[in-house]
C-alpha positions in Angstrom: 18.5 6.9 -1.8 15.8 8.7 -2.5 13.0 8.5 1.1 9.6 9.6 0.4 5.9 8.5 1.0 2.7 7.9 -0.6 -0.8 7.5 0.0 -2.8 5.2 -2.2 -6.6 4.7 -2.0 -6.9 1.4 -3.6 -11.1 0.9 -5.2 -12.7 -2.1 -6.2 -13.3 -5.2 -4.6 -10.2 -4.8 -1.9 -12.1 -5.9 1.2 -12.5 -9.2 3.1 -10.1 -11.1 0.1 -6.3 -10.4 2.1 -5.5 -7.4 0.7 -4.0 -5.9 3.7 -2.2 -8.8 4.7 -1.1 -9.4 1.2 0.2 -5.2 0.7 1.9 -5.7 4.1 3.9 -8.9 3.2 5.3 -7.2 -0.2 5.9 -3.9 1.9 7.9 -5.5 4.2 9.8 -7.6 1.3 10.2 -4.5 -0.7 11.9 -3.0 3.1 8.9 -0.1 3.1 6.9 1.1 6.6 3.8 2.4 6.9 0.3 1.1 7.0 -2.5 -0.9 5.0 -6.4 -0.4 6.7 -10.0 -0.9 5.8 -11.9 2.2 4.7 -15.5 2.4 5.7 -16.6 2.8 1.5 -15.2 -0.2 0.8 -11.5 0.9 -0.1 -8.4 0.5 1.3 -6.0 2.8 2.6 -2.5 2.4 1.8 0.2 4.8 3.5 3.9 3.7 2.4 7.5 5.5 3.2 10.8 4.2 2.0 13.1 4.5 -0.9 11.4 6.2 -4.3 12.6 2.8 -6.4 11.0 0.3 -4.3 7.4 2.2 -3.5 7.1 2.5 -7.2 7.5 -1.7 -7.1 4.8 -1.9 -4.9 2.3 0.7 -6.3 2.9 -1.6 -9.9 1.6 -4.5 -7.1 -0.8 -2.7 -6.1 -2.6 -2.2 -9.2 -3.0 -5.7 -9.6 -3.2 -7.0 -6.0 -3.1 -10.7 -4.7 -5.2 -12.9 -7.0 -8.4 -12.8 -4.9 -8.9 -9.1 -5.0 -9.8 -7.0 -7.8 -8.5 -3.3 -8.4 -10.4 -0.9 -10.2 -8.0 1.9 -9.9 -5.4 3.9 -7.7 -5.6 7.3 -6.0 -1.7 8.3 -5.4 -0.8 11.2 -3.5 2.7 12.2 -1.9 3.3 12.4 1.7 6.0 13.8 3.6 8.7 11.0 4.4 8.0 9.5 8.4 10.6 7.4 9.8 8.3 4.4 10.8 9.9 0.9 11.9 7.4 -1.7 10.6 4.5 -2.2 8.2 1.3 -2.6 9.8 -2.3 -3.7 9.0 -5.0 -1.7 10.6 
């Protein structure tokens, strides 16, 4: 298994529609740590460490999000792998 991380700055209309609590639920399905906040632009914040296979799963989620959001596009950047225990929203 193959244990990095990513950042993803998710744009578009991300806020107030479950987003976080929607990223964190398939996070935790797809057995991933890390975090989901608020930005103060607008955006959300998406930090995510696991096994390469399954955060590629959920960055394909992410560019479509739960039905009430709307995603305009992705920043993805890599991140050193942190041993985390849970997937939070902030």
């Amino acid at each position: 298994m193959s244990q990095q991380g990513n950042q993803i700055i998710v744009h578009g209309r991300v806020q107030m529609v479950g987003f976080r609590y929607a990223t964190a639920q398939q996070a935790q399905q797809l057995g991933l740590t890390g975090h989901a906040i608020n930005l103060k632009n607008g955006d959300v914040e998406v930090q995510v460490f696991g096994d390469k296979t399954e955060l590629d799963k959920l960055i394909i989620w992410l560019r479509e999000g739960p039905d009430t959001a709307q995603v305009d596009a992705l920043e993805i950047s890599v991140l050193d792998y942190k041993m985390l225990s849970s997937f939070t929203q902030g």
